[in-house]
BASE-259828 format. One line per 8 residues: number of its first residue (from 1); their letters; for each residue x, y, z of N, C-alpha, C, O. Coordinates in steps of 0.02 Angstrom, whole numbers. Layout:
N
NUM) A) X Y Z X Y Z X Y Z X Y Z; ...
//
This chain:
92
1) XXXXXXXX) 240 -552 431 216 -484 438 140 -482 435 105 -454 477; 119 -511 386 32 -495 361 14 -551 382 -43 -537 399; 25 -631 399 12 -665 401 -19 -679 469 -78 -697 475; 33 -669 535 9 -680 598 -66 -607 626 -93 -604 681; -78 -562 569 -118 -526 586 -187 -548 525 -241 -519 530; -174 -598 474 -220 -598 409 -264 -655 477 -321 -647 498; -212 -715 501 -241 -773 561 -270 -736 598 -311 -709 562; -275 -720 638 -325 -691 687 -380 -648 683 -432 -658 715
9) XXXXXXXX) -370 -586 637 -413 -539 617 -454 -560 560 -509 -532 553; -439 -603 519 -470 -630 446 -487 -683 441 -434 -711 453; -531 -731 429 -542 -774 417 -556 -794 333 -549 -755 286; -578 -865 328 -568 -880 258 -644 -862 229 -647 -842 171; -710 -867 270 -766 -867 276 -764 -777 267 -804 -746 231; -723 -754 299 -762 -668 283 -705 -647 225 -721 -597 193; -651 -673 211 -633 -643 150 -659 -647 73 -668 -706 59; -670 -612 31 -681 -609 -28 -657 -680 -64 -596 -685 -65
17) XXXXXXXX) -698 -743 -97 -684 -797 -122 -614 -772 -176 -607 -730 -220; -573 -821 -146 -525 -833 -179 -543 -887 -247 -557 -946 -241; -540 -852 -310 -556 -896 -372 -506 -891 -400 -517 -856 -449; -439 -908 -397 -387 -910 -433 -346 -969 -391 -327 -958 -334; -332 -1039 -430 -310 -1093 -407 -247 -1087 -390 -225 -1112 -338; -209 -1051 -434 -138 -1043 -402 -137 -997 -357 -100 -961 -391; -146 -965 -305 -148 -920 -267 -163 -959 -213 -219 -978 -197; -88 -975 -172 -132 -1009 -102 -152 -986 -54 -133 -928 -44
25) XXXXXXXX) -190 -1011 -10 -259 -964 47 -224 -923 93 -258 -884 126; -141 -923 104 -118 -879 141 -104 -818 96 -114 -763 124; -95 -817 70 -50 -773 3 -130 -720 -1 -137 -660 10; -188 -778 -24 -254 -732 -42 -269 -686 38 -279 -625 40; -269 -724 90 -286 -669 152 -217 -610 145 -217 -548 147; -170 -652 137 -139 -580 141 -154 -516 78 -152 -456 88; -165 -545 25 -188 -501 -22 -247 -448 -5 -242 -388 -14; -295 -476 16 -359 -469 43 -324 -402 108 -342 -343 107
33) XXXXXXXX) -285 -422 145 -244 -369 201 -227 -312 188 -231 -264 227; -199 -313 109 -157 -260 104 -217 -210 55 -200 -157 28; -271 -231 52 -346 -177 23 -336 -137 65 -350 -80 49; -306 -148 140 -324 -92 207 -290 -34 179 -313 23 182; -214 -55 142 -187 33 112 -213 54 54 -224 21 4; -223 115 65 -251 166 28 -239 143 -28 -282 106 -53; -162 159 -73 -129 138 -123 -166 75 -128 -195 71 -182; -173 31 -94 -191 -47 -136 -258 -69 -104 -265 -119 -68
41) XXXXXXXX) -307 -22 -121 -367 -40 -81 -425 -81 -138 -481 -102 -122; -401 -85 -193 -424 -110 -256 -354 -164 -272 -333 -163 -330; -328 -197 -238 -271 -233 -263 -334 -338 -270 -313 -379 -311; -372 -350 -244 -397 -431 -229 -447 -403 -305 -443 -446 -349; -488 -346 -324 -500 -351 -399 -466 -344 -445 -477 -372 -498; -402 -293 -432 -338 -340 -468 -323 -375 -502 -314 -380 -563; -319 -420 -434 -279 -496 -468 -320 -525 -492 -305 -581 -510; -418 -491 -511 -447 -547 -529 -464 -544 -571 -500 -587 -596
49) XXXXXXXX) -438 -469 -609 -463 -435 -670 -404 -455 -711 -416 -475 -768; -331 -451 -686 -283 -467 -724 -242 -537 -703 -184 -533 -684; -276 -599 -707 -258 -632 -707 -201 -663 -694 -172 -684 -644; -185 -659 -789 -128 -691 -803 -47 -649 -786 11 -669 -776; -80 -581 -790 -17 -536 -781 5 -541 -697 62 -536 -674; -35 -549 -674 -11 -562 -580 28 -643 -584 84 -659 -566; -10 -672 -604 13 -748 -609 94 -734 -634 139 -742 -593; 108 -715 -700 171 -699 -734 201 -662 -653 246 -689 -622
57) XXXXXXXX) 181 -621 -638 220 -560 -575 247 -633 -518 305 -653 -513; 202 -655 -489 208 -715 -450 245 -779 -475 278 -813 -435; 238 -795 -535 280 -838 -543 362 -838 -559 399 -887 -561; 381 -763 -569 437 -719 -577 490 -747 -533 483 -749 -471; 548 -773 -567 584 -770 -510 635 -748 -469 680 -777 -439; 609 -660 -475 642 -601 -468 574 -573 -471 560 -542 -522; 514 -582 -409 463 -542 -421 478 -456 -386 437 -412 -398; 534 -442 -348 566 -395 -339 579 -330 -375 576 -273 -353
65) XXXXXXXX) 597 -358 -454 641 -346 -487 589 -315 -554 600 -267 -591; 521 -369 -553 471 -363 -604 417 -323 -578 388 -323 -524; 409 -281 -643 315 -241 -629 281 -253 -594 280 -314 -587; 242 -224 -558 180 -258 -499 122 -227 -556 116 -170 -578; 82 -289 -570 43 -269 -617 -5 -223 -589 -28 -225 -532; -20 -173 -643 -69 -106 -605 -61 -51 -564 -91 2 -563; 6 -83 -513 39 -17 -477 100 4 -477 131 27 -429; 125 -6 -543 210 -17 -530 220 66 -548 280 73 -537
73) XXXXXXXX) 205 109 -562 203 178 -563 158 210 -491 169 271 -485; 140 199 -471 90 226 -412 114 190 -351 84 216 -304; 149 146 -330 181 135 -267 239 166 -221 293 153 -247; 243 187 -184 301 193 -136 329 145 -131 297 97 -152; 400 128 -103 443 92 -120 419 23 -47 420 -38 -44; 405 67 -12 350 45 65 307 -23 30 318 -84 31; 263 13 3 209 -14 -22 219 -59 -76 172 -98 -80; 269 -69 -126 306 -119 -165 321 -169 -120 301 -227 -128
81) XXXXXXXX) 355 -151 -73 411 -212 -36 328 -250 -5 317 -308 -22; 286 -220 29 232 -258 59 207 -305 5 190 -364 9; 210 -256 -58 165 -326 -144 207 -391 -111 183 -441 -86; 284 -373 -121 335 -423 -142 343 -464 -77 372 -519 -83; 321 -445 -11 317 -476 47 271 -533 36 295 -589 29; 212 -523 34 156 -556 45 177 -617 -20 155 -673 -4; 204 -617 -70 192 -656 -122 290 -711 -77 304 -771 -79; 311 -682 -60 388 -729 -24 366 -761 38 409 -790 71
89) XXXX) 299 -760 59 292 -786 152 262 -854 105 277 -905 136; 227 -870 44 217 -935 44 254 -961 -22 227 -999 -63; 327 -932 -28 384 -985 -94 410 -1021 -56 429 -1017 2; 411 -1055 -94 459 -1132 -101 532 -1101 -63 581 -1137 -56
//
């Protein structure tokens, strides 16, 4: 979904440095993607303010099922499934 549009429109050079090692470079452009909605236009300072609590969200294995740290009261159900998208296009 975010991915074949993060490749073409985004590069690694114009997105915001990814400083979080576990977060791999597809996962961060797509993160970086989803700033475009309103609701998550502050979501890449986020993950960089809350660390460990996104890490815990991501390493979940039922991240579906668990809090989206910071928006789990303020999302549409739309806008949840996109969190929980972007973090399933690069699992195991």
């Amino acid at each position: 979904m975010f991915a074949d549009a993060c490749i073409s429109v985004l590069h690694m050079q114009h997105a915001p440095v990814n400083v979080q090692e576990w977060i791999p470079d597809m996962v961060w452009l797509n993160v970086v993607a989803l700033s475009s909605m309103t609701a998550l236009h502050d979501i890449p300072d986020s993950v960089f303010r809350n660390d460990g609590l996104w890490r815990q969200w991501y390493d979940a294995e039922a991240p579906e099922t668990a809090n989206v740290p910071d928006y789990e009261d303020r999302l549409s159900k739309f806008e949840r499934m996109c969190v929980v998208k972007v973090r399933e296009q690069c699992s195991p």
